[in-house]
KOLKEDREN-235864 format. One record per atom (N, C-alpha, C, O): z, y, x; residue in one letter. Coordinates in steps of 0.001 Angstrom, whole numbers, padded with zeros to 6 digits, always signed. Layout:
ZYXA...
***
This chain:
-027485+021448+014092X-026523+020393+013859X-026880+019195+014744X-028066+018902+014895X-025790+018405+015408X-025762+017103+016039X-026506+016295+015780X-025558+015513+015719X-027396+015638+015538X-028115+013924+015257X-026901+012822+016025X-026438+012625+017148X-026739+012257+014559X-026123+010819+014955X-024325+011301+014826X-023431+010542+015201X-024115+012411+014347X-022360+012473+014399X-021851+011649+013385X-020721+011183+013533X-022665+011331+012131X-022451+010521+010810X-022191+008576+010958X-023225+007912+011015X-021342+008104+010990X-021301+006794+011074X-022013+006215+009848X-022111+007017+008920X-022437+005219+009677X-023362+004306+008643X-022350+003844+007788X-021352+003126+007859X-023020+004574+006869X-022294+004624+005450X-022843+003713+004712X-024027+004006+004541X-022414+002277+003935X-022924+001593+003726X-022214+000463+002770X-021005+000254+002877X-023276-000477+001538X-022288-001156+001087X-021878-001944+001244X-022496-002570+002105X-020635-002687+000722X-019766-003932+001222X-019359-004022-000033X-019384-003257-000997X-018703-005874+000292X-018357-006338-001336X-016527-006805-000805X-016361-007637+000087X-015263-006094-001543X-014135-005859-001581X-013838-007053-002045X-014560-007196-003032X-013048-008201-001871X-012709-008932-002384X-011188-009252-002749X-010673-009960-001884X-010473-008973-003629X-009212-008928-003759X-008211-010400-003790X-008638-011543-003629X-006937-010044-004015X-005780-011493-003860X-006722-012386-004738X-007412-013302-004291X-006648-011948-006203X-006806-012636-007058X-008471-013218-007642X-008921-013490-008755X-009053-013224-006197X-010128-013510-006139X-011372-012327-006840X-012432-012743-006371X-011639-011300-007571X-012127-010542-008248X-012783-010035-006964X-012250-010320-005891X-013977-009254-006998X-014335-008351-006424X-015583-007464-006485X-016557-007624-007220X-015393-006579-005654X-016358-005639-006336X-017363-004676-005009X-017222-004628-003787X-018359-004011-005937X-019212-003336-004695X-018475-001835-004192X-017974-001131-005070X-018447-001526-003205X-018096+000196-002419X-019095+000177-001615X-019951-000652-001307X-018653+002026-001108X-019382+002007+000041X-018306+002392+001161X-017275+003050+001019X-018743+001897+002123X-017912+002435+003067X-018433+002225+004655X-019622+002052+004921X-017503+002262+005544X-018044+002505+007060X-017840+001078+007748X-018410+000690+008769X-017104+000523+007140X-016193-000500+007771X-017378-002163+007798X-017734-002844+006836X-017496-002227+008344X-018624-003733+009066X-019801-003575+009063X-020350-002722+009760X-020413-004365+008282X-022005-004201+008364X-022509-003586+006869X-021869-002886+006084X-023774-004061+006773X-024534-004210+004996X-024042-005244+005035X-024034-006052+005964X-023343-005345+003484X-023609-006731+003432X-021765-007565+003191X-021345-008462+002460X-021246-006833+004046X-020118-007707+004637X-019227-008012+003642X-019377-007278+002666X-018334-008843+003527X-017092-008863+003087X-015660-008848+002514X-015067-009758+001936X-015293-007751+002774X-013902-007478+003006X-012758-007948+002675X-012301-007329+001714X-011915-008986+003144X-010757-009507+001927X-009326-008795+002053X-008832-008375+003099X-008935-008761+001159X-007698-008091+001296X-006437-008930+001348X-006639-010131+001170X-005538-008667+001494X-003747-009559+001763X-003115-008484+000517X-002219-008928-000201X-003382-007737+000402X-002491-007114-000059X-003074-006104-001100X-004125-005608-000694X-002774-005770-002035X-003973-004747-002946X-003281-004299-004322X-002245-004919-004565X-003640-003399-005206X-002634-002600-005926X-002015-003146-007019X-001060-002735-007678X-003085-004700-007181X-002629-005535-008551X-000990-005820-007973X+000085-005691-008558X-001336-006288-006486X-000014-007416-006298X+000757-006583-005395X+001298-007513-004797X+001358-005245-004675X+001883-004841-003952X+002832-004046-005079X+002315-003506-006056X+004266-004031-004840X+005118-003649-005645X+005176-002173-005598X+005937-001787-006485X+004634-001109-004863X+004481+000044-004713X+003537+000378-006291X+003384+001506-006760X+003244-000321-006620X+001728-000454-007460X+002580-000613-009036X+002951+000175-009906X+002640-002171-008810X+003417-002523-009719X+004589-002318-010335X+004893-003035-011288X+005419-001326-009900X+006982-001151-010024X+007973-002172-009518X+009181-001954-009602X+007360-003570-008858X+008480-004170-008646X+009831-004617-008946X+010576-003697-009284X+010226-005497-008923X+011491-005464-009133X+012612-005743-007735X+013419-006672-007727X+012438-004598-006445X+012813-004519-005672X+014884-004342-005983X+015271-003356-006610X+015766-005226-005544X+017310-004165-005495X+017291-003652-004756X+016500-003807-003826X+018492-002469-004856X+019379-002252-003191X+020345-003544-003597X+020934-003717-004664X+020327-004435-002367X+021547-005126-001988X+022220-004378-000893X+021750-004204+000231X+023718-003823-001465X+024133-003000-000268X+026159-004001+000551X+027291-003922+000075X+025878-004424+001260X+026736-005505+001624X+027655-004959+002387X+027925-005576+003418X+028492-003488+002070X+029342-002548+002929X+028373-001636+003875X+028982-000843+004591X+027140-001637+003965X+026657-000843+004783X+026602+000155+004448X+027540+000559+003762X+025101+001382+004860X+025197+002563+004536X+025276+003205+003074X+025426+004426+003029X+025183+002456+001811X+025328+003066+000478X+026645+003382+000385X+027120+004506+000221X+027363+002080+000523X+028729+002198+000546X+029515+002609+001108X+030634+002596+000595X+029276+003384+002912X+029881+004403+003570X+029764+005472+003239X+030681+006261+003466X+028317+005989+002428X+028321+007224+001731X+028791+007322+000514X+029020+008466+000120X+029077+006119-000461X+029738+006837-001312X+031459+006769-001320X+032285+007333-002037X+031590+005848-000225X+033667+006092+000469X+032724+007796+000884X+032591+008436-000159X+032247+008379+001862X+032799+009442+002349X+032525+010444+001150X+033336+011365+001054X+031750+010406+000452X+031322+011968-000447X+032172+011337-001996X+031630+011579-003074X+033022+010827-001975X+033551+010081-003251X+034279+011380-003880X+033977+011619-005049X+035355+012396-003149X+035554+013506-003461X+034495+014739-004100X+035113+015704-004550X+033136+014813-004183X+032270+015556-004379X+031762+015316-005923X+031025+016013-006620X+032508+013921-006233X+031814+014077-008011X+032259+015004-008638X+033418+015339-008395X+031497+015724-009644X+031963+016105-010669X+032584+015395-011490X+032691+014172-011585X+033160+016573-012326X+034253+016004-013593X+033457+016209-015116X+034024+015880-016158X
***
């Protein structure tokens, strides 16, 4: 086997939006380092369920349901 194919696996301190953070390990900086995040699972609506709409203003929702409007069931 190779010597040296393994990058330095190592810990770092995660620091999240809401200030909290915690120990991992990982590859990413030094011992020791860092990491802050922008974005993370408390506060990203993928996470949270969001309360994302469709706002659809005649565009594509509403061209598909003018063209397939014949296809509902009864």
């Amino acid at each position: 086997m190779k010597q040296d194919t393994h990058p330095d696996y190592h810990f770092i301190t995660v620091k999240m939006t809401d200030g909290t953070t915690y120990q991992t390990r990982s590859t990413w900086g030094k011992e020791g380092a860092t990491l802050t995040l922008d974005i993370d699972p408390k506060t990203h609506p993928a996470w949270t369920g969001g309360n994302q709409q469709l706002l659809d203003r005649g565009g594509r929702v509403s061209r598909f349901n003018a063209k397939f409007a014949g296809f509902v069931k009864s």
